[in-house]
N, C-alpha and C positions, 0 to 999 in steps of 0.2 A: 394135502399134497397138491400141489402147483400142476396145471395142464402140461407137459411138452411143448416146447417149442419146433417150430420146423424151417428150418430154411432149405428152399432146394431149388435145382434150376432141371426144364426138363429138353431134350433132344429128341424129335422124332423124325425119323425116315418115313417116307412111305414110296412103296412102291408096287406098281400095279402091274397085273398081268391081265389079258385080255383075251378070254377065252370062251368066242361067242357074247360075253356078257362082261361088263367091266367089274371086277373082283379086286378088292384091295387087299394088300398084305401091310402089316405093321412091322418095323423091327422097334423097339420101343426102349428107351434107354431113360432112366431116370434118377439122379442122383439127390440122396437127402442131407441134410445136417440136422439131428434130432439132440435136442437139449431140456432141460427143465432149470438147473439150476444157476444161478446169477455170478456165478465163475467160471462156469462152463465144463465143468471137472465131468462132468458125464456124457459130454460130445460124443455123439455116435454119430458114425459115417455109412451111408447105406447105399449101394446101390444096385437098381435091376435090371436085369436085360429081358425083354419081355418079347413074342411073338403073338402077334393079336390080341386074345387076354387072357394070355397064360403066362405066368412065371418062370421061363428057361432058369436063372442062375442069379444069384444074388451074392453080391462082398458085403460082409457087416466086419466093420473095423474093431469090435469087440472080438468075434471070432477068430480076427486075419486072415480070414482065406474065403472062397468061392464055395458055394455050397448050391449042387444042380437039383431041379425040382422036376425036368423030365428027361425021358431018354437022352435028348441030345443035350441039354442043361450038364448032367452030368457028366458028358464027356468034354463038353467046354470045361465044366469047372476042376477037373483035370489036368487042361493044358495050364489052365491061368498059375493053377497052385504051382505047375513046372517051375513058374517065373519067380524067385525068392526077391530080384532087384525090382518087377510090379508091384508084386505083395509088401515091400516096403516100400516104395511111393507112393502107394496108397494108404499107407497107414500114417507115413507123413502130413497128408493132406487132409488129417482131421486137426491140425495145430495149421497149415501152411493154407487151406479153402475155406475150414469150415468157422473154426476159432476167430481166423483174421476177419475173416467175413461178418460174425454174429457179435465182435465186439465194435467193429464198426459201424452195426446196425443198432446195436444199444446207444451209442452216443450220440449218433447223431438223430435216432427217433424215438427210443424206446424209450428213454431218460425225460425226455422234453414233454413240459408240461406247460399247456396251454388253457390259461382261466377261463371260463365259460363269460359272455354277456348274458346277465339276466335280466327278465322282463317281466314285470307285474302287471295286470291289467284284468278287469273287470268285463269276464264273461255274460253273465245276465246278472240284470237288477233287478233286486227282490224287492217285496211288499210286506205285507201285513200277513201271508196267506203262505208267502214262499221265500226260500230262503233264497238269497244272492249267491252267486259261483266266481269264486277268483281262482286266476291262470298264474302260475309260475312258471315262465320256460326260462330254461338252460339251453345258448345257443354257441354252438362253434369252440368246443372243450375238446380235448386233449390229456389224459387219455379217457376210455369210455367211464372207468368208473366215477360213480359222483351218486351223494348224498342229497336229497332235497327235502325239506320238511317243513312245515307251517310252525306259526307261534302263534298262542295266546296271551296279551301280556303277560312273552317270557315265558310259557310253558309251552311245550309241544302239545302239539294236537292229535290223538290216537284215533278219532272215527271222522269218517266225512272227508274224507283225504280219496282221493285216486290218482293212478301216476301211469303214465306212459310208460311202455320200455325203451329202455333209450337206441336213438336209430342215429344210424349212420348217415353222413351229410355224401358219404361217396368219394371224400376227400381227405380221407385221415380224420374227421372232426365227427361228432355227435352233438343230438339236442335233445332236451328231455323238459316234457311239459309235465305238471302237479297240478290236481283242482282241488280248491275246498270249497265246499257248501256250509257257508254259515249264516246268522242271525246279525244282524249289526245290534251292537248295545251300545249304548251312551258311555264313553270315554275309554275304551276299552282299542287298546292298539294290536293288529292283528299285521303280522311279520312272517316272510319267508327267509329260512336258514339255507346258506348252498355251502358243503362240503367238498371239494376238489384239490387236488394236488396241485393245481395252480394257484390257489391262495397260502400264504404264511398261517392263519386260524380262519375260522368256518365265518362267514360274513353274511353282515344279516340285511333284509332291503323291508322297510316300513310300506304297506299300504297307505297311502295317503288319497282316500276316498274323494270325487268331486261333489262341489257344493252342490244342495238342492237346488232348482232353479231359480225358486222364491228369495235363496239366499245372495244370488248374485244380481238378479234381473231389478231388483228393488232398490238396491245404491244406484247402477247403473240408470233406472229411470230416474232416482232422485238429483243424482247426480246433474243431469242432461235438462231438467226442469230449471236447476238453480241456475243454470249457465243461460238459459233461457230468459230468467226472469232478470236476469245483471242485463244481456244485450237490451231487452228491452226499456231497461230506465236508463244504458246508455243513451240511447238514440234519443229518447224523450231529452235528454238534459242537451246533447248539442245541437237538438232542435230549438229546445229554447235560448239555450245562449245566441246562439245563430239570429233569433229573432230578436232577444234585446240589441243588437248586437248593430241591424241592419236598421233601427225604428230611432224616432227623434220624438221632444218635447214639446215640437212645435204644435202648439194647437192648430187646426186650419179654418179659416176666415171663410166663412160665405158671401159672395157677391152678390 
């Protein structure tokens, strides 16, 4: 069974009296629109009239009418029942506030699914002794729920998994981080799955580990040697041309 929905807006007075010491009074007015299901066929209209934090009188549009909860609650809800053309404007206003209201908040946010960016990236690197920690975050999704799960060529991973719950960015959005603690092995590809209502099917993101340093640093120097050893028989060679170049046959004569 689905949580209730609520939509409401709320109105307060306040007013004070001062009697030697400043004292506040409530009159407290709060209107709801309470739903659960995705046609709204269950709209119920609520509302309180409250003094401080006490319940004087309440309309539930299921009921139709005013129902008082203290002395003077009751005799309000008395007068209101008098009113039959109130009591049907208000029964109205679960199709005409609350309905219009919640299916224009379905469409234009409730409905709307927004993909998460995700991000892989290597927490600590491990050794011989300890195992490595990689990060899957989900950022800036729409709505909260969402699926995240590791792979081992292609199979889910059941232990060594931990997950965030997922938190609010404060802006309509959530993010949600995954760790796994694994072992690296030889040819073995290790993949994050993210399920969300803003993908068409669940999509998958490869770790693609960086190279050991021996692996890169070694071309890199080989490289930068052979470029090395090319300038240096350039220069040699348009040295020498340079010198044939500037020199003659002529034997020289001693006087």
């Amino acid at each position: 069974m689905s949580l209730p929905k609520l939509w409401g807006f709320h109105h307060i007075l306040l007013l004070s009296v001062f009697t030697g010491a400043a004292n506040g009074y409530y009159n407290y007015l709060w209107s709801q629109c309470i739903y659960s299901s995705s046609d709204f066929s269950d709209m119920v209209l609520l509302i309180d009239y409250s003094f401080n934090k006490y319940l004087d009188i309440q309309y539930n549009s299921t009921v139709g009418k005013f129902v008082g909860f203290t002395e003077v609650g009751v005799k309000m809800a008395e007068n209101f029942n008098k009113n039959p053309a109130y009591l049907q404007q208000l029964k109205a206003e679960v199709d005409t506030f609350c309905r219009y209201n919640a299916e224009r908040y379905k469409t234009a946010i409730h409905d709307k699914a927004v993909a998460p960016a995700v991000k892989l990236s290597l927490v600590k690197q491990g050794d011989s002794r300890h195992p490595s920690l990689l990060m899957c975050s989900a950022y800036d999704f729409y709505p909260e729920k969402i699926n995240v799960s590791w792979l081992r060529d292609g199979v889910v991973v059941t232990s060594d998994v931990t997950s965030t719950e997922k938190m609010p960015n404060g802006d309509w959005y959530h993010q949600s981080h995954t760790e796994l603690e694994y072992t690296p092995r030889a040819g073995e590809k290790i993949s994050c799955m993210v399920e969300h209502a803003g993908f068409q099917k669940p999509m998958i993101y490869d770790w693609n580990p960086p190279l050991p340093e021996f692996e890169w640093n070694t071309p890199l120097l080989f490289t930068a040697g052979a470029a090395g050893l090319m300038l240096g028989i350039l220069v040699a060679a348009a040295g020498f041309i340079y010198y044939k170049s500037t020199s003659t046959d002529e034997i020289p004569v001693l006087h």
